[in-house]
Structure formats: C-alpha cells, structure tokens
C-alpha positions in Angstrom: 105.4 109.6 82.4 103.7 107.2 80.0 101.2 108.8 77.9 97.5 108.0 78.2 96.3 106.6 74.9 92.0 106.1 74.3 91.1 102.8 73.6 89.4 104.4 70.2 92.8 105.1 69.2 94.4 101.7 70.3 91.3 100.1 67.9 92.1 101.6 65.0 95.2 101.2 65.1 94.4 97.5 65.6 92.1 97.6 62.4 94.4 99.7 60.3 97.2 96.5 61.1 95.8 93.8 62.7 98.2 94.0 65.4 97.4 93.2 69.0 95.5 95.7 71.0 98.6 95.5 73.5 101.3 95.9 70.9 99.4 98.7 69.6 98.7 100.5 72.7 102.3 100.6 73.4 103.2 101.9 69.6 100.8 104.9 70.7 102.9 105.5 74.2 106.4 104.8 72.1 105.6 107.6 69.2 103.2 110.0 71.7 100.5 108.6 70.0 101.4 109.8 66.3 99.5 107.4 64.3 101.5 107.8 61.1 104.8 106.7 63.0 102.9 104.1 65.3 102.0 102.0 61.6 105.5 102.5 61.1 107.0 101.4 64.1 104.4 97.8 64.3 105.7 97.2 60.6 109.3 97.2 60.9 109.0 95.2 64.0 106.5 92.9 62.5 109.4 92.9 59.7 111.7 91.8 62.0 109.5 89.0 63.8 108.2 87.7 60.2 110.1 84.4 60.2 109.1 83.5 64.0 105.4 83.5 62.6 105.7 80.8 60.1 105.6 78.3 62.3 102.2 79.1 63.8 99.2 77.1 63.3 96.9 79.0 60.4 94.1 77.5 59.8 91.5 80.5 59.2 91.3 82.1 55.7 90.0 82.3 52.3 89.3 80.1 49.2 89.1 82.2 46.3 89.1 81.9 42.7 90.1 83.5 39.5 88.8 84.1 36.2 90.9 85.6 33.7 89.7 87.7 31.1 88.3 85.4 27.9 87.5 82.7 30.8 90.2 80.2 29.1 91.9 80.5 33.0 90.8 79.8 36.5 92.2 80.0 39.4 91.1 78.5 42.8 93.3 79.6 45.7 93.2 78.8 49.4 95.4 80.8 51.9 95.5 80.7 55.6 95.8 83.2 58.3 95.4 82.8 61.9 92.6 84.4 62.4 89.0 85.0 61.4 89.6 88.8 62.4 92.6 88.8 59.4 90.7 86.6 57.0 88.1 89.7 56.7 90.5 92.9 56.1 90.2 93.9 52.7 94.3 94.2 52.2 93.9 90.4 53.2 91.3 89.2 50.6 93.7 92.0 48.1 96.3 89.8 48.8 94.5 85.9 48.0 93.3 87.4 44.8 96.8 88.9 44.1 98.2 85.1 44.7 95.3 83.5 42.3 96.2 86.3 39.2 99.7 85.2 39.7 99.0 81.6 39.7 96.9 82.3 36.2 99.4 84.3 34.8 102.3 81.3 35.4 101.5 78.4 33.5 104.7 76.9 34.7 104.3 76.9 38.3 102.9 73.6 39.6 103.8 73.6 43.1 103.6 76.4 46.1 107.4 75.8 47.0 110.5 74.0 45.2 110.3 71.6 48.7 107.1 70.4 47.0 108.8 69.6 43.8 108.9 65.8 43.9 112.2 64.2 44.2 111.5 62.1 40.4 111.5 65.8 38.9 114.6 66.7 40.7 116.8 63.3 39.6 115.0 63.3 35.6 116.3 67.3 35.6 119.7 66.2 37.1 119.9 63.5 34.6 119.6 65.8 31.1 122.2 68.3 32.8 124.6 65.4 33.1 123.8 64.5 29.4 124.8 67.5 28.3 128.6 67.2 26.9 129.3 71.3 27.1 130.6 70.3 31.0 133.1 67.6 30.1 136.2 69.6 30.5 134.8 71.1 33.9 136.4 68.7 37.1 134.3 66.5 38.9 133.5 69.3 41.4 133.0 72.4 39.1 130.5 70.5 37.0 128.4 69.3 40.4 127.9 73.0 41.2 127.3 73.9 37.4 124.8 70.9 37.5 123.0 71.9 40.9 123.0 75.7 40.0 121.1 74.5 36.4 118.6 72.5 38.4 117.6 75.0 40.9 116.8 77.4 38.4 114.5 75.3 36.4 113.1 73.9 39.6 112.1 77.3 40.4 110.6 78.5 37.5 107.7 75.2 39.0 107.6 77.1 42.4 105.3 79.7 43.1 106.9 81.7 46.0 110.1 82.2 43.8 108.0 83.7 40.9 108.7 87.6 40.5 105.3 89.5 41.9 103.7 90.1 38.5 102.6 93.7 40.4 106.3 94.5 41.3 108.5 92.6 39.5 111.6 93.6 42.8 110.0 91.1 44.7 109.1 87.6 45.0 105.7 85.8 45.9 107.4 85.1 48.9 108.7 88.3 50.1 105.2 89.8 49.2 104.0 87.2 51.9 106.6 88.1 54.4 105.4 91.8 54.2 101.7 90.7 54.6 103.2 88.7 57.6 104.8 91.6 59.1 101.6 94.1 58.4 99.3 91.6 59.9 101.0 90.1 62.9 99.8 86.8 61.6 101.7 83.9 60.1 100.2 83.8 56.3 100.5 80.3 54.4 99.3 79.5 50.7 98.3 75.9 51.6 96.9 74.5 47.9 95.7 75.8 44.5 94.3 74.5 41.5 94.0 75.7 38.0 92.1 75.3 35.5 93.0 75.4 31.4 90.0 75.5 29.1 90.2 72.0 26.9 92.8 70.6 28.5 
C-alpha cells in the first residue's frame, strides 16, 4: 500500500530542495514520509543525475557583485539556473556570492574553464616548456607528457572551476557546482564575470 503523503508536506519538501513536486512526493512514499531521509534520498539521486543537467538550457539567475573589504576588489558575477523559482532560494543567491568571493580572492583566474583559455595562451605556454633544457635527456615521448602535464597545471591555475573552494579547500569550484546541481534539480552554469582592480 502506497502511503498517502499531504500536499503541505510534498511543498516543503519542494522548497527545502527545489526538486519537482512529483519527485518529492514519491521521496515521501519511498522513506514513509520521513523528511530527514526524503532530503537525503533527492540528494544522492540528484548526485547521480548531476552531469545529465548540464546540458539544459539555463537562462534564469542572478548578477551579483562583490566588494571586498578596503574596496580595492570587485567582483560582478552572473550565474544561471533554470528557473526563476531557483534563482530566489537563499542557498542559491549563498552560492553566486560564494563564486564572486572566490573570483576576488584569485587574481589569477581569468577564465570560467580551461576550454576558455585561448589556444595562443596554450601554444606561448607549450613553447617556454620546450625551452626549458632540464627535459633533454627525457625521449621524444616522455618529454610530450612532461610538457602537457606542465601546461595543464598552469592553464589551471587561469580557470575558475579548477580553483580549490576557498570555504573547503577538499573541493573544487566545480564540484561545489555539481553539489548545488544535485540539491537543486537544476542545471547551474557560471556564464561570465568581471573584476575589477582599483588603479589598474
């Protein structure tokens, strides 16, 4: 017998995640309607279903900006959700000014993702590695890898997503997103920023 679940229940459920009212409904039914496990139970399959939602259309969302203490940094920040519904949630608006205090505190980041990183920067970076004489008695092969390995890491140091979270340093920008992702039920995309250094 499926248990009867109020539709006062099913809507906070829906505000506490942003989940659909269907999907929470039947996270109600699936833990007899223990809230606790239902959050549970949305995240880790929200978790699981995080990398099917970046490929949906997000086009709601915020625009927010950042002013760090001494006002020598600001940051402006746009990031996307699907909906107006997510746009609002205060974990939501938490996270966009999260994702601006990170932008201020890394001066090196200049794009949102190493995909960004124009292909110039890429070949000028490859260039000074294969300057560099410490790889001359490496083979052909060795010293590609060495070469590629040495690039990718300063490449990522100009990407965002790959930064360490400065509020828990275990995880990247991006993995922080993919949580959000999975909490939400919404594909989440940081689409552009900008920031700004007093006198220069």
């Amino acid at each position: 017998m499926i248990l009867e679940i109020s539709s006062t229940l099913v809507k906070e459920l829906r505000e506490q995640t942003g989940a659909g009212m269907m999907n929470c409904k039947k996270a109600l039914q699936e833990t007899n309607g223990n809230f606790d496990e239902a959050i549970r139970n949305l995240r880790k399959k929200g978790l699981a279903s995080a990398e099917k939602k970046v490929d949906r259309n997000a086009s709601e969302g915020l625009v927010t900006s950042y002013i760090h203490t001494g006002g020598k940094i600001g940051v402006l920040v746009e990031v996307n959700c699907e909906t107006d519904f997510v746009a609002r949630r205060e974990e939501f608006q938490e996270l966009v000014k999260n994702i601006a205090m990170q932008i201020a505190a890394s001066p090196e980041v200049l794009y949102i993702k190493m995909d960004d990183v124009p292909k110039e920067i890429f070949q000028s970076e490859k260039e000074l590695e294969l300057n560099k004489n410490d790889l001359d008695n490496k083979s052909e092969e060795i010293k590609n890898k060495i070469i590629l390995g040495r690039v990718e890491k300063t490449l990522k140091k100009l990407s965002l997503i790959d930064q360490p979270f400065i509020r828990d340093p275990n995880i990247t920008v991006e993995e922080l997103v993919k949580e959000k992702i999975s909490l939400f039920g919404e594909n989440i995309k940081i689409k552009r920023f900008t920031r700004y250094i007093l006198g220069t």
